[in-house]
C-alpha positions as CSV (number, residue, x, y, z in Angstrom):
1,X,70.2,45.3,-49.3
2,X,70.0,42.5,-46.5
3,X,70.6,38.5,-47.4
4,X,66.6,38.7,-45.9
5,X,64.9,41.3,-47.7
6,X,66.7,39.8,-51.2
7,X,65.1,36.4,-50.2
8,X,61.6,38.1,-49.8
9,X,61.8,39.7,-53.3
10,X,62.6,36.4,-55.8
11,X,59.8,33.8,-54.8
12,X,60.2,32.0,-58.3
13,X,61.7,29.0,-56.7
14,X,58.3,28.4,-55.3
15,X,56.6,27.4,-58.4
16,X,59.4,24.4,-58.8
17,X,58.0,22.9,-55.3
18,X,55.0,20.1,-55.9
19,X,52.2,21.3,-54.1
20,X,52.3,24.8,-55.9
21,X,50.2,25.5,-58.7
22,X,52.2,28.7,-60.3
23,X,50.7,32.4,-61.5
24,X,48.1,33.2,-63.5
25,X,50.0,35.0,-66.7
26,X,46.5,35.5,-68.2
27,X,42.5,35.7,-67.0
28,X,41.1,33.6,-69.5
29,X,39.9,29.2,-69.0
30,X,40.0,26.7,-71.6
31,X,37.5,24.0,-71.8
32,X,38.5,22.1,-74.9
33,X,37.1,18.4,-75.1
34,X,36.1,18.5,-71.7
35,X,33.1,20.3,-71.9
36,X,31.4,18.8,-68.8
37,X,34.4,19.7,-66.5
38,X,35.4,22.9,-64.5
39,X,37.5,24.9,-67.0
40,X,41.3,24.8,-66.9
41,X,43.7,27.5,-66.8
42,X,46.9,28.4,-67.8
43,X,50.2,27.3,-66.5
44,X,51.4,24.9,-64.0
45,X,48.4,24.3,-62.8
46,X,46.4,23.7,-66.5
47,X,49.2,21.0,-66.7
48,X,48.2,19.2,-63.5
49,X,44.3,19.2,-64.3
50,X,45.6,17.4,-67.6
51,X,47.3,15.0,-66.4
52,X,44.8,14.3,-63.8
53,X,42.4,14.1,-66.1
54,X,44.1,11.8,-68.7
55,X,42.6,8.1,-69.6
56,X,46.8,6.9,-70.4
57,X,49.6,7.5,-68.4
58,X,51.8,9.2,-71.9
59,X,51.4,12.4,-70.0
60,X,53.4,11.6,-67.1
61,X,57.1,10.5,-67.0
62,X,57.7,8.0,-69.8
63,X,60.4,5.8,-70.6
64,X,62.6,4.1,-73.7
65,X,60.6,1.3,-74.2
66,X,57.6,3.7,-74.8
67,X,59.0,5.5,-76.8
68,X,60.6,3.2,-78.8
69,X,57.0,1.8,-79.4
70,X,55.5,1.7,-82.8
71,X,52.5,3.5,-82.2
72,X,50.4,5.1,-79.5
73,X,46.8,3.4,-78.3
74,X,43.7,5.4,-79.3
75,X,43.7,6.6,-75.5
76,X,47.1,7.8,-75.8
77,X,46.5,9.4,-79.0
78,X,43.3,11.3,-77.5
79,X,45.3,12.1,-74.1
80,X,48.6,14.1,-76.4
81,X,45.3,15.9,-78.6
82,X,43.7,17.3,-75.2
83,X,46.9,18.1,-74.1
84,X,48.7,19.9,-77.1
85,X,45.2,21.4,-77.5
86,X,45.4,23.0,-74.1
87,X,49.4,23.7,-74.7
88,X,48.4,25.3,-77.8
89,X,45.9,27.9,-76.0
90,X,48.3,28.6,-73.1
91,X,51.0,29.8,-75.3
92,X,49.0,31.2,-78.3
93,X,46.2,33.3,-75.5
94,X,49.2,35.5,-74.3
95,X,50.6,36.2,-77.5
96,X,47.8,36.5,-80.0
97,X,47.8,39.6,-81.3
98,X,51.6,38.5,-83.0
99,X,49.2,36.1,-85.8
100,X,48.0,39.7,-87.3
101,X,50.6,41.4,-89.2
102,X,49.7,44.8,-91.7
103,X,52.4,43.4,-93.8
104,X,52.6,39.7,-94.5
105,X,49.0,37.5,-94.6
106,X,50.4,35.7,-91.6
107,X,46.6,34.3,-90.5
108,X,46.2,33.0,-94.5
109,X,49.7,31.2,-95.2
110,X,49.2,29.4,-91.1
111,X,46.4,27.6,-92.3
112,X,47.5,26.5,-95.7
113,X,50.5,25.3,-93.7
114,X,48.8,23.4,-91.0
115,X,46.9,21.5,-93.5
116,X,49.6,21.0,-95.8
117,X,51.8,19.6,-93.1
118,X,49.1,17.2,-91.6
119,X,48.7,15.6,-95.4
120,X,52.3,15.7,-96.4
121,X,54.3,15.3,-93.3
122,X,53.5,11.7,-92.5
123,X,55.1,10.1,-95.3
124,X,58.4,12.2,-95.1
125,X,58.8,11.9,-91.5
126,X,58.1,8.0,-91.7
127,X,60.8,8.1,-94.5
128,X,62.9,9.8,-92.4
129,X,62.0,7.2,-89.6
130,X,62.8,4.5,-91.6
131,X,66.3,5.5,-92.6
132,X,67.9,6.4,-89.3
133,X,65.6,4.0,-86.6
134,X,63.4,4.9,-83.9
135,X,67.0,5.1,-82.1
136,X,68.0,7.2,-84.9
137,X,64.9,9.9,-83.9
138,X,65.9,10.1,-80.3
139,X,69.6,10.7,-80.8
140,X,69.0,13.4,-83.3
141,X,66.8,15.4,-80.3
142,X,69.9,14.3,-78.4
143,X,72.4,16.3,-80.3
144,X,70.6,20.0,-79.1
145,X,72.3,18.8,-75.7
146,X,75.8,20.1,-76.8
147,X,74.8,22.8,-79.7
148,X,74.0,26.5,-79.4
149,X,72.4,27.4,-82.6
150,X,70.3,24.5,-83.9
151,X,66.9,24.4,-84.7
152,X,65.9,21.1,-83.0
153,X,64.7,23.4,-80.2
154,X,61.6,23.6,-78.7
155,X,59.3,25.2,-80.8
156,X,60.7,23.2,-84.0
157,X,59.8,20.2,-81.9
158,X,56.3,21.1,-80.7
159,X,55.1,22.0,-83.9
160,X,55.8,18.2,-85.4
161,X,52.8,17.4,-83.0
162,X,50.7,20.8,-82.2
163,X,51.3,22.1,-85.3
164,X,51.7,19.8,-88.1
165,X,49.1,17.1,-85.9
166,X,47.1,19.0,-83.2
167,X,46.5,22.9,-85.7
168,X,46.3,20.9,-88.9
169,X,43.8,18.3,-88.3
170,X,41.9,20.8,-86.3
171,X,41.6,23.0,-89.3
172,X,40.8,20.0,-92.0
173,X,38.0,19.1,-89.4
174,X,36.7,22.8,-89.5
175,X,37.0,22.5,-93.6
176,X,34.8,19.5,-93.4
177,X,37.8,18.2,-95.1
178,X,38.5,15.3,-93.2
179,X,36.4,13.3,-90.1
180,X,37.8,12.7,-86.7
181,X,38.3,8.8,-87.3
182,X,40.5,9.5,-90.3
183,X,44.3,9.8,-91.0
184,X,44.6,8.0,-87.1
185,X,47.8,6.1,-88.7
186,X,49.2,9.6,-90.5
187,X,48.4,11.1,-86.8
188,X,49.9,8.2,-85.2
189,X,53.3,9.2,-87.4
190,X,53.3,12.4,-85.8
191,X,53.2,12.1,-82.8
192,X,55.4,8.8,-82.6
193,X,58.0,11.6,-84.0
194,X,57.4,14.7,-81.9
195,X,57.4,12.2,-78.7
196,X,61.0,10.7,-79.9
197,X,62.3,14.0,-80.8
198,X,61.6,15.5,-77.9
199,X,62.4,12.7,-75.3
200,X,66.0,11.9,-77.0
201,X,66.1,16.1,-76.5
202,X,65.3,16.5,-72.5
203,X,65.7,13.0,-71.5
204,X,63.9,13.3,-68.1
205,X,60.8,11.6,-69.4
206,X,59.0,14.3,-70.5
207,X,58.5,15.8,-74.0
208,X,57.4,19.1,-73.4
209,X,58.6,22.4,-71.4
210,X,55.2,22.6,-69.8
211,X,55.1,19.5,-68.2
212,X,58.3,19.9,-66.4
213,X,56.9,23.8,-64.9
214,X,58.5,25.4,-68.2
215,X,61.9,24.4,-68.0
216,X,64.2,23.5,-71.1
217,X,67.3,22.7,-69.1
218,X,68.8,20.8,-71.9
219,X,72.5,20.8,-72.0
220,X,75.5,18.9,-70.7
221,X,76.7,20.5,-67.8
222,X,80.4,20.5,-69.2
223,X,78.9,22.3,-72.8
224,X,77.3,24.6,-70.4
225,X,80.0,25.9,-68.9
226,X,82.7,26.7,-72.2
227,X,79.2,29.1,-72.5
228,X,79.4,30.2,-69.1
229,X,82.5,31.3,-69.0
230,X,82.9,33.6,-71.9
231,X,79.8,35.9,-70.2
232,X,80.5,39.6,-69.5
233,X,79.1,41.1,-66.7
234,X,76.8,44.3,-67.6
235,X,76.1,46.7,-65.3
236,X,71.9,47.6,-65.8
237,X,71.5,50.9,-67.7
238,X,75.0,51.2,-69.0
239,X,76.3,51.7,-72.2
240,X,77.9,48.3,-72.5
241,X,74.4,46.7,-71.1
242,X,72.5,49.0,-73.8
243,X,74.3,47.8,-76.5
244,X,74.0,44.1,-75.8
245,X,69.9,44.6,-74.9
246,X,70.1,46.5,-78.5
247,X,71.9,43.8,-80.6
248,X,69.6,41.5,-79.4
249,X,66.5,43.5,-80.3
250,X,67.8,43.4,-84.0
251,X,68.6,40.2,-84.5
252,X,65.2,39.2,-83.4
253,X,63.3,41.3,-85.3
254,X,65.7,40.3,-88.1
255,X,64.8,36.5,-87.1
256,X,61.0,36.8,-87.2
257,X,61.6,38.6,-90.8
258,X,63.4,36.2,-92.5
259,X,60.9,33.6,-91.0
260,X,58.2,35.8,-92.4
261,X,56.9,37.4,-89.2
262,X,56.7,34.3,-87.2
263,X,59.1,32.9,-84.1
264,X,60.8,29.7,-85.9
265,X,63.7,31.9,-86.1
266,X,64.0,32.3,-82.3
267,X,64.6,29.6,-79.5
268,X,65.2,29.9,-76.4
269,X,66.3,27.6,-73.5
270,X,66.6,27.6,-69.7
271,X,66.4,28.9,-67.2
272,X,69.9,27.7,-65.8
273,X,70.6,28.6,-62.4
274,X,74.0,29.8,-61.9
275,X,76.3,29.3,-58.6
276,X,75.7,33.1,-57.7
277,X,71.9,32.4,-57.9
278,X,71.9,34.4,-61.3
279,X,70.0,32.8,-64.1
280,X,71.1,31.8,-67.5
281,X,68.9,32.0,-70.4
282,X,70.3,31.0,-74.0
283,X,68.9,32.6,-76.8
284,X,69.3,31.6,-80.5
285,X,68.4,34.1,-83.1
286,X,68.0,32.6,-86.6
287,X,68.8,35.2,-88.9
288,X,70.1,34.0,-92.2
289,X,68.3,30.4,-93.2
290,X,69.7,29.6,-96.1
291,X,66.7,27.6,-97.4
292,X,64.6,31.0,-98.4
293,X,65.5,33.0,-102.2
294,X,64.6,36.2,-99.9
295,X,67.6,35.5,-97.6
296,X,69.9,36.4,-100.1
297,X,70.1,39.6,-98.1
298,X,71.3,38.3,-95.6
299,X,74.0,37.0,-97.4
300,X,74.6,39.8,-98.8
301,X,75.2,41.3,-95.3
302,X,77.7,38.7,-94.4
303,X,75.2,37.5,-91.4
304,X,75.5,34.1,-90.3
305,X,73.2,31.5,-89.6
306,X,72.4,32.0,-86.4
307,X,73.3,34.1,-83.8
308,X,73.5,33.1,-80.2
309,X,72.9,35.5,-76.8
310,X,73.9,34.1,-73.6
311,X,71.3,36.1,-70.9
312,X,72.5,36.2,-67.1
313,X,69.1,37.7,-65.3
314,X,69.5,38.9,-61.7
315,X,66.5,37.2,-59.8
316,X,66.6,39.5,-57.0
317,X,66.9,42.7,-59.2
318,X,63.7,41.6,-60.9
319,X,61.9,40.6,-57.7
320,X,61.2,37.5,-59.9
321,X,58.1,35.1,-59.0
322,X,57.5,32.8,-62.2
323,X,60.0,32.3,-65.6
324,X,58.5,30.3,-68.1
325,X,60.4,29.4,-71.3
326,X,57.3,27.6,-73.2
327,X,57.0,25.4,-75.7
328,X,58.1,27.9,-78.5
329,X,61.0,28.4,-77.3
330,X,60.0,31.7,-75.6
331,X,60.6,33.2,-72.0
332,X,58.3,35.0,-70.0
333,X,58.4,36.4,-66.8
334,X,56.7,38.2,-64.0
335,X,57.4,40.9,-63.6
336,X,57.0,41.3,-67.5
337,X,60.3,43.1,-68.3
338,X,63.1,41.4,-67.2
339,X,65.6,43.7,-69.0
340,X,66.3,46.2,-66.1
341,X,67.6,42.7,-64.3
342,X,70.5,41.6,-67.3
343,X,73.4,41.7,-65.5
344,X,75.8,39.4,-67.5
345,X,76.0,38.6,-71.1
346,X,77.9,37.1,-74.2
347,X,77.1,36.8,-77.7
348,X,78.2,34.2,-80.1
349,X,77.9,33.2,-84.1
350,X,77.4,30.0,-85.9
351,X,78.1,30.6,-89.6
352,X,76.1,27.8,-91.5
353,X,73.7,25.4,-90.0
354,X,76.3,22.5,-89.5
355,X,78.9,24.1,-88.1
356,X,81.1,22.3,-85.8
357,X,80.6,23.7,-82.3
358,X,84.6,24.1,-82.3
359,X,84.5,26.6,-84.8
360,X,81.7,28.9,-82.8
361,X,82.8,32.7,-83.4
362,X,82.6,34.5,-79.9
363,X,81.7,38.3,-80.5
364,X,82.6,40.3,-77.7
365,X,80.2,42.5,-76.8
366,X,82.5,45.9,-77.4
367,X,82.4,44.6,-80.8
368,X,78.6,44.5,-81.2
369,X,78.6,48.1,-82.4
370,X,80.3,46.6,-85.9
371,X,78.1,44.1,-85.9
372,X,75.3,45.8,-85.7
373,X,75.4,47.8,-89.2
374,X,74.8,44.7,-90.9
375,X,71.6,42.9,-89.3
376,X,70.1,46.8,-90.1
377,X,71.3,46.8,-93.4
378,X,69.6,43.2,-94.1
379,X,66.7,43.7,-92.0
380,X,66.3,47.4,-94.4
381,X,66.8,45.3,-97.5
382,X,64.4,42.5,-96.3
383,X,61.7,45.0,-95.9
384,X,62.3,46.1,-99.4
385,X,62.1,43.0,-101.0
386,X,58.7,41.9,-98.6
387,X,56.7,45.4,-99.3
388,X,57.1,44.1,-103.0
389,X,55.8,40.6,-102.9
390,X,52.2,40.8,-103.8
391,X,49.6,39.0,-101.5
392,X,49.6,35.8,-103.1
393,X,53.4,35.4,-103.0
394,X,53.5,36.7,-99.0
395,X,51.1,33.8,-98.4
396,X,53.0,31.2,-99.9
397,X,56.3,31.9,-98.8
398,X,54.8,32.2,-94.9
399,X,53.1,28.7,-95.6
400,X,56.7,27.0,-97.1
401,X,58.2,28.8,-93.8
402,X,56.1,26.7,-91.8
403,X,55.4,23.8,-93.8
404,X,59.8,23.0,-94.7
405,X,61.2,24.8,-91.7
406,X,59.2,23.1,-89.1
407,X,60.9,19.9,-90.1
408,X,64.0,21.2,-91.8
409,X,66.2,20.7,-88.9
410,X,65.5,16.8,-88.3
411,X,66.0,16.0,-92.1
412,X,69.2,17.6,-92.2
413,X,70.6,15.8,-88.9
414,X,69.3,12.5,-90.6
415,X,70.1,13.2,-93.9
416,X,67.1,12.9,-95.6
417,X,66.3,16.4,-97.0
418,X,67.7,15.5,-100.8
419,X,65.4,12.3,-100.6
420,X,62.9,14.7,-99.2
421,X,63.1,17.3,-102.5
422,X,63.7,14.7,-104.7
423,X,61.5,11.6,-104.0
424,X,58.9,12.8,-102.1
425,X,58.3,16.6,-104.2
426,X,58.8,18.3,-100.8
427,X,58.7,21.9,-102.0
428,X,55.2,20.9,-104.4
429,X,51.8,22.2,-103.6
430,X,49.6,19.2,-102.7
431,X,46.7,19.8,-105.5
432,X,44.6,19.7,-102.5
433,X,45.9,22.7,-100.2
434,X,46.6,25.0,-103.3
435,X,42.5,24.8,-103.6
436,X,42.4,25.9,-100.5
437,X,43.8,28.5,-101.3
438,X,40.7,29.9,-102.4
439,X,38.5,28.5,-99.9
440,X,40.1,30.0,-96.7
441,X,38.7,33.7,-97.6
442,X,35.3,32.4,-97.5
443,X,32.9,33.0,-95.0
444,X,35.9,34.3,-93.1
445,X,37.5,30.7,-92.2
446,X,41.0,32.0,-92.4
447,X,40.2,35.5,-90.4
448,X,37.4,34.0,-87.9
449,X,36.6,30.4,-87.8
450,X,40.2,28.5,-87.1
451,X,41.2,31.0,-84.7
452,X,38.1,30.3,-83.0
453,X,38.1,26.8,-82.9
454,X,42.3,27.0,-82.5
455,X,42.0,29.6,-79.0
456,X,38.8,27.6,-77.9
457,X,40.1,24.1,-78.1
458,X,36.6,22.7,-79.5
459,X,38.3,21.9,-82.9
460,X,40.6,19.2,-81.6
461,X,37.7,16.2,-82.2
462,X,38.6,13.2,-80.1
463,X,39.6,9.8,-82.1
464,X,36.1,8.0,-81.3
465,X,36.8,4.7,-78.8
466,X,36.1,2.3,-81.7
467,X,38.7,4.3,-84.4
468,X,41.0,1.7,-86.5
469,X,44.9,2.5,-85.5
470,X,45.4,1.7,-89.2
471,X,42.9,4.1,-90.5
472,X,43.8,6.4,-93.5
473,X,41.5,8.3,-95.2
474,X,39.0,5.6,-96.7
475,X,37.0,7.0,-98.7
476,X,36.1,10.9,-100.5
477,X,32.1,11.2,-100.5
């Protein structure tokens, strides 16, 4: 194949040039807040009509000083609502049919969780705020710079805001649990968090994959490259290629398991361009957390905390035109299946959580085929021990999944998760959420009317222009 005719089949470099607007990945608009406006779509190009379209300038570029703030203005605040609300839609749209599961009550346990955070986050996360600094917050996000297998990734940091802010406020507001003026400060909290995380993490201004055309180039060149160098090539459709595409099918299906069926135990980032023009996406798979009583299969298998895949995609193979790695920590591609294009590949194991990156078990990928046995005979086990738990208990483990993993990762860096257990009940039931419990199968809220209002956007209730920055919840009537 001709130097020209490779050039004409990878046009993916376009959608990093200014005046391009990207693919569409999916058919469908979202209107959101602004109801009186031309409906947005997905992508690149969703991301410019936001920030056209924003009253504050905390969409664009931002800098320490701003995030160092104390709090955001009521048109910031409403700005990062539109836009996770949007965010939300363009990463849950092309993946929605993954929130239905025949097995665990995933739908039930999100909304619990989404409501549970928003009421119960706030004071653990200003805790945690308080112990370490505002500095503190950014250099945590800082450390993901030279880690593979940590959970302050992406998706861990987006859902401090478009979770545990943007889903569960939008839920309480469906409940007729709360009003759009309330719990501004708790929201304010957040956010504050989500944007330090996140900033300390990329530290190019911007807080989330989609504003920068879905890249999560996060590492130090120099950490980068001790990865680099331990890839294998792989040959597409050989044995050695099939077993690494096969090992990594486990582990993820392994990860989403032990996370209950959802992606928190998956996270990718990229895409890294290499000096061959190859790209380099890095892939953790969570599949042992040790917070969970059900992943005591997992250690029963001998499985570490995490494992790591280092992916080497040939552009050019793929005839590649967009890559996205979104805001949970997922990459897409078009074409869709990128697998026919891995030419290079290495795998790697981080035994506990804190383990120093020194220590960082390389598994070559010959070896995979002994490695293997034991994410299949934990992921056999797990589904033994899940096909037993009986509705109730599914829906509550999926809601502490969501509810302690989502900020699991920032109270260990800080410190904090004792305090958190101890001082501030984090594994307790608010009296509040358990009664929701019952209320969520009514009337099909759980099933119909916060995936509606979630998908749509017309959940997430603007802050009204005269809102108090130091509003709580004032009053139960």
């Amino acid at each position: 194949m001709s130097d020209a005719t490779k050039s004409a089949r990878a046009t993916y470099k376009q959608r990093y040039e200014a005046d391009d607007d990207g693919l569409r990945f999916q058919e469908l608009t979202f209107t959101g807040n602004f109801v009186d406006l031309e409906p947005m779509r997905d992508g690149i190009l969703g991301d410019k009509v936001q920030k056209q379209r924003a009253k504050s300038k905390v969409l664009e570029k931002v800098g320490k000083d701003d995030v160092l703030a104390d709090e955001f203005t009521i048109d910031e605040l409403n700005d990062l609502n539109n836009y996770l609300a949007w965010n939300i839609w363009d990463v849950l749209v092309m993946r929605a049919t993954e929130g239905v599961s025949g097995m665990i009550p995933r739908q039930e346990y999100e909304i619990l969780a989404f409501m549970h955070e928003f009421y119960r986050w706030p004071e653990i996360l200003r805790m945690t705020t308080d112990e370490v600094g505002a500095q503190g917050i950014l250099d945590i996000g800082a450390t993901a710079r030279r880690e593979i297998g940590t959970k302050i990734n992406a998706v861990h940091d987006w859902s401090i805001g478009a979770v545990g802010f943007g889903m569960g406020r939008c839920g309480l507001l469906a409940l007729e649990a709360i009003g759009p003026d309330d719990y501004v400060a708790e929201s304010n909290t957040l956010l504050k968090f989500m944007q330090r995380i996140e900033w300390g993490k990329r530290q190019d201004g911007y807080i989330l994959n989609s504003q920068d055309r879905y890249r999560c180039q996060i590492h130090e060149p120099d950490f980068l490259q001790t990865i680099i160098d331990q890839v294998e090539e792989l040959e597409p459709g050989s044995p050695k290629q099939q077993s690494f595409t096969r090992f990594n099918a486990a582990a993820e299906l392994l990860s989403f398991l032990d996370h209950m069926d959802c992606r928190l135990g998956l996270g990718d980032t990229g895409p890294y361009e290499l000096p061959n023009g190859n790209l380099l996406i890095l892939r953790d798979l969570f599949v042992n957390e040790p917070v969970f009583h059900w992943s005591d299969v997992c250690d029963d298998a001998g499985l570490p905390h995490a494992y790591t895949m280092a992916i080497v995609l040939d552009p050019e193979l793929l005839g590649l035109q967009e890559i996205r790695v979104n805001d949970i920590s997922t990459t897409f591609t078009r074409p869709k299946n990128y697998i026919q294009a891995i030419v290079g590949g290495a795998v790697f194991a981080r035994e506990k959580f804190d383990t120093p990156m020194s220590d960082i078990r390389t598994i070559a990928i010959d070896q995979l085929d002994t490695e293997l046995p034991k994410v299949q005979q934990a992921t056999l086990r797990m589904y033994s021990k899940v096909s037993r738990m009986c509705r109730r208990d599914l829906i509550w483990a999926g809601q502490y999944v969501y509810y302690v993993d989502m900020i699991l990762p920032y109270l260990r860096k800080a410190g904090t998760y004792e305090r958190a257990c101890d001082e501030f009940k984090l594994w307790e039931v608010d009296q509040r959420v358990s009664n929701y419990y019952y209320d969520i199968g009514k009337r099909g809220f759980a099933q119909e009317v916060v995936p509606q209002k979630i998908f749509s956007g017309e959940g997430y209730l603007p802050f009204g222009a005269g809102a108090d920055l130091r509003n709580s919840k004032g009053r139960w009537l």
